[in-house]
N, C-alpha and C positions, 0 to 999 in steps of 0.2 A: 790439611787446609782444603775444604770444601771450593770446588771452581766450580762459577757461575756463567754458563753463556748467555751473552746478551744480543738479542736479535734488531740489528741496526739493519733489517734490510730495507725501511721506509726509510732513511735520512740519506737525502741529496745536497742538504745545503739551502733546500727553498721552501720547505714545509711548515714553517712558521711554527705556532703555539708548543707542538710537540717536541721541536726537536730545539725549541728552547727550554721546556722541561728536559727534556732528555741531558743537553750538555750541563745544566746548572746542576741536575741530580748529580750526575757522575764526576765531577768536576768537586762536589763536595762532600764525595765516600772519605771517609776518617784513614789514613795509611795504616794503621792496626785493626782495621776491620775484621779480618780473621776469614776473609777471603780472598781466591782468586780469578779476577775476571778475565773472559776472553770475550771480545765481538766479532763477529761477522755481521761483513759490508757490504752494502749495495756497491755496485759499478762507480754511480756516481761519488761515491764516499771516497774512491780510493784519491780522488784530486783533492778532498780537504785535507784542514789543519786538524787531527784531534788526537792532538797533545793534550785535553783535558781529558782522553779516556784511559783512566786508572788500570790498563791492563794490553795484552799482543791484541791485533784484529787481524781478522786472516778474510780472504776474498771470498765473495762468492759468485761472480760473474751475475748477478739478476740485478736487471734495471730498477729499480726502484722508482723511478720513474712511471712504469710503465703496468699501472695497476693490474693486468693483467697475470703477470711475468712473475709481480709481488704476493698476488694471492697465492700463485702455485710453489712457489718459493717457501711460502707458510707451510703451506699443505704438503708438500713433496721433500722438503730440506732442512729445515731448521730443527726435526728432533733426527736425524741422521748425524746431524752435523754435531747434536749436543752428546749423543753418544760416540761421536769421532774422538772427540775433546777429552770424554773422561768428564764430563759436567755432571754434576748431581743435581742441577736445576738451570732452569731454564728463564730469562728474564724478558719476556716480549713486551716492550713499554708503548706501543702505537696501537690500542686496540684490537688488533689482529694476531694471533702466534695459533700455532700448534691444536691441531683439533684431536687429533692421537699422540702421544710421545710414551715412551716407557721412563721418561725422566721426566718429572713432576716441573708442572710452569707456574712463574706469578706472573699474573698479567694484569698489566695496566690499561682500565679505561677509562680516558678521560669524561666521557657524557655516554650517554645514551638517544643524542640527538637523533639518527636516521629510525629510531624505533617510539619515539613519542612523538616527531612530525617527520614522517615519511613522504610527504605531500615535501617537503624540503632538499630531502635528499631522494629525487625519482630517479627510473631507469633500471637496467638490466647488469649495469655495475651496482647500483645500489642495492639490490637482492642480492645478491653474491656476497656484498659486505656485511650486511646482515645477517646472513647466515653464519657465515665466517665467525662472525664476532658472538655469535648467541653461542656457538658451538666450543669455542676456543674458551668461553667465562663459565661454562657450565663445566668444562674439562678442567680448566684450570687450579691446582692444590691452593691459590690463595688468588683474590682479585684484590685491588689495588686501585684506588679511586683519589678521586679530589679537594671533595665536598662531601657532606650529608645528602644534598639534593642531589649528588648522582648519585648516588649510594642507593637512596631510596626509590630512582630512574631503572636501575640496574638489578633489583628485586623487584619491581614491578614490569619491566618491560621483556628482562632477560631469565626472570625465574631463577635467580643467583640467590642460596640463604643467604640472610644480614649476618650470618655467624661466619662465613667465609670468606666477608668482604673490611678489608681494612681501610677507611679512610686516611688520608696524609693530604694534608693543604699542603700548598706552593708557597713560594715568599716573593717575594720584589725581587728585582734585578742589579739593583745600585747599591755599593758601598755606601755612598756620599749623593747627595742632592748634586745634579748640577749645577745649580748655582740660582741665581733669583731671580725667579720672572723679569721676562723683558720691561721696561717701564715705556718706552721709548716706541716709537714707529705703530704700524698696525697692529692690534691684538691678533691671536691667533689661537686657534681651535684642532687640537691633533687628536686625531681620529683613525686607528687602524683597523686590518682587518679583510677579508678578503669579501668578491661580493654573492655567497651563499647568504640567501634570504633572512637569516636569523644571524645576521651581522646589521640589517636592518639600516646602512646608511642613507637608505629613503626617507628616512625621516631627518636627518640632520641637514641634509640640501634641501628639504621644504621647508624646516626652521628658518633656515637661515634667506629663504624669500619673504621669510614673515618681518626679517629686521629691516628695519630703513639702510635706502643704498651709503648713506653718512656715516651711520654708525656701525654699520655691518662688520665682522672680523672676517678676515682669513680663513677657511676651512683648509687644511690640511688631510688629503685621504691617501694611505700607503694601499696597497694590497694589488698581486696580479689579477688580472679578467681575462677569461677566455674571448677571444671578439670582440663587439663591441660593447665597452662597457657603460650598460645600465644608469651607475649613476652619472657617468659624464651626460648623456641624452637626457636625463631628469632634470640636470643643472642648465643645462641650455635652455629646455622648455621651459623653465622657471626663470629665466632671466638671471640666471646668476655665474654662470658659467666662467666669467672671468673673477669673480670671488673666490674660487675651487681652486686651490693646483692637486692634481690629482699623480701622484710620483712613484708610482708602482710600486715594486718588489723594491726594500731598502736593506743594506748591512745593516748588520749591528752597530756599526761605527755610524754610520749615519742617520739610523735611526736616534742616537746618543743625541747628534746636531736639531733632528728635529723637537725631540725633549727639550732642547736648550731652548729651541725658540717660542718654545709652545706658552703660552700664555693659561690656556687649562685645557685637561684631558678629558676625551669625550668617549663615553663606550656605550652607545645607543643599542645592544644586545636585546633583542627577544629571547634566548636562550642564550645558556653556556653553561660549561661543567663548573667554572671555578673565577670564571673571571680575571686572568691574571691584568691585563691592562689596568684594570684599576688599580693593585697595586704597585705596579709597574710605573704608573703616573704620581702615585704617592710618594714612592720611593725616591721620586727623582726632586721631588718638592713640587711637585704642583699639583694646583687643586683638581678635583676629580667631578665629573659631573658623569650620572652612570644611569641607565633606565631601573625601575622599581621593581627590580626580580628579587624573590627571597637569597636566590644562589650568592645576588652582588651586597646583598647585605649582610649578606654570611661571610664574606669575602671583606667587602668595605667599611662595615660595621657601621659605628656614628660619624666615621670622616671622610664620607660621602655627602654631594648632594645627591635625593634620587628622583625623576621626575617619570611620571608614564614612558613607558615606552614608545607607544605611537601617537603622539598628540603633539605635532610640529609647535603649535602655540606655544607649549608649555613648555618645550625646549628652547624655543626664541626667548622664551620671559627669563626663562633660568642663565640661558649664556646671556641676554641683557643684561641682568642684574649681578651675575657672579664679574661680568668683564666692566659693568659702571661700579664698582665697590670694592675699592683694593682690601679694607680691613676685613670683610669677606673673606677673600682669597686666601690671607694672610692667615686666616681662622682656620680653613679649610687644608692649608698647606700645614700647620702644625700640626693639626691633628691626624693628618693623614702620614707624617712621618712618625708620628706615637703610634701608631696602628700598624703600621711596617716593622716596629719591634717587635712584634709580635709572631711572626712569622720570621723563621732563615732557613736557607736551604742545608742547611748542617743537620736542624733538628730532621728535614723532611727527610736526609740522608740515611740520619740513624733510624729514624720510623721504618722507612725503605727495607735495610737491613734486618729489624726485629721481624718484618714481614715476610722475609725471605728464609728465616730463622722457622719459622710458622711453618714455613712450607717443606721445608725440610724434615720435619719433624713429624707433620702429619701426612707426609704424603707414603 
């Protein structure tokens, strides 16, 4: 039985999009798989719960935290470690793994965002990661994507053949809808996301100055800021600031409470690999309001609504008329849980697997 080391050295517990792919993928490998996994962990890893990962984790003293720490980690440790192990392949699912190893890597990258807007991701860690990640996908025996639109990010941007790159979409997060839109009290608009430029909630806090103070909903914004955060100063200057709650870093359990409350989900994206929040909002039974990128229509399909990305009006008009029109809603939330059948983390599992099958085979 082929053992797979899997390089958690990015998962702290805080890193959002990734290492909720990371626990749903691992969490739904098949138990006849016909492998055996081992992890190594960041620092931070050793205080969580992960009982969803199918296999030993063994330490490795680097902060993950502490990007520095992480890149050398990549670069100095993790093919030591896979030939400590006895690993015949190497699984680095955060963009970054192994730029030499004698043991063949799949890596997974979700976008290619710091290399098609670099003006996004600036500074002297952002070279470093770039590098890191052009270097790691070119060495890599199979790459591991999202979408088609990273796919074709990652041949254009990183010089990856399209013959080495396997796409696998994501799915929703939710067995079960939580249950059905509030009817009752303020509407409410949830919105995650952290505040890197191409998360773009600049545009949802000017929306939402464009509604009347009467009609206005709830804005809902989760994600940490370094300092002072951006969109809180935007909301103030706009007069809206008590409209906003702005509720940082959320659990999963609590992010579940925010779902319940949410009236419809908003993912105002200039970029993304895959989009998962939309279906994330779908899944939960609520209607989805998303900006007009090919990635979230590839993702959201017809049970999306999509409006511009940057045109606050047209985001006012669209949360006006999806929050005055429950049949709307009701339109938008059926077909958005028909569209969540279509994806599960089972099939992304087994795709996972056949990839890693690839890689062993050709390496």
């Amino acid at each position: 039985m082929p053992r797979i080391l899997v390089d958690l050295l990015f998962l702290t517990g805080r890193k959002g999009g990734m290492e909720s792919y990371l626990r749903r993928l691992y969490s739904a490998m098949p138990q006849d798989a016909g492998v055996e996994f081992v992890g190594v962990i960041s620092r931070e890893a050793e205080a969580l719960d992960l009982g969803w990962f199918p296999g030993e984790t063994v330490r490795s003293g680097i902060a993950g935290e502490d990007r520095v720490a992480w890149a050398l980690g990549e670069l100095r440790s993790v093919a030591p470690w896979a030939r400590k192990a006895g690993a015949a392949l190497v699984h680095s699912p955060a963009n970054v793994g192994p730029v030499r190893s004698s043991v063949p890597v799949a890596l997974t990258v979700h976008d290619a965002l710091p290399f098609a807007h670099p003006e996004w991701v600036p500074g002297r860690h952002a070279t470093v990661l770039r590098w890191l990640v052009r270097r790691a996908a070119r060495n890599a025996a199979r790459v591991i994507t999202i979408s088609d639109a990273s796919r074709d990010d990652i041949v254009r941007h990183l010089g990856v053949p399209e013959e080495r790159i396997d796409v696998i979409p994501l799915a929703g997060g939710a067995d079960v809808p939580v249950g059905p839109v509030p009817l009752s009290g303020r509407p409410t608009v949830l919105t995650m996301g952290n505040r890197l430029p191409h998360k773009n909630g600049e545009t949802l806090v000017a929306a939402l100055a464009e509604l009347p103070a009467e009609t206005r909903p709830r804005l809902v914004v989760t994600g940490e800021t370094d300092g002072v955060d951006p969109l809180h100063r935007l909301a103030e200057r706009l007069g809206v600031l008590d409209d906003v709650d702005f509720v940082g870093w959320v659990s999963a359990d609590a992010l579940e409470r925010l779902y319940a409350d949410a009236t419809v989900v908003a993912v105002p994206s200039l970029f993304e690999g895959f989009g998962l929040p939309v279906l994330e909002g779908m899944s939960r039974g609520r209607p989805v309001v998303c900006s007009d990128l090919p990635v979230l229509h590839e993702t959201g399909g017809p049970a999306a609504s999509y409006v511009p990305a940057t045109d606050p009006r047209a985001w006012a008009a669209e949360l006006s008329r999806l929050l005055g029109d429950s049949a709307e809603r009701e339109r938008l939330i059926a077909a958005g849980l028909r569209r969540t059948e279509e994806f599960s983390w089972r099939t992304t599992a087994e795709r996972t697997l056949a990839s890693f099958q690839r890689a062993l085979e050709e390496a």
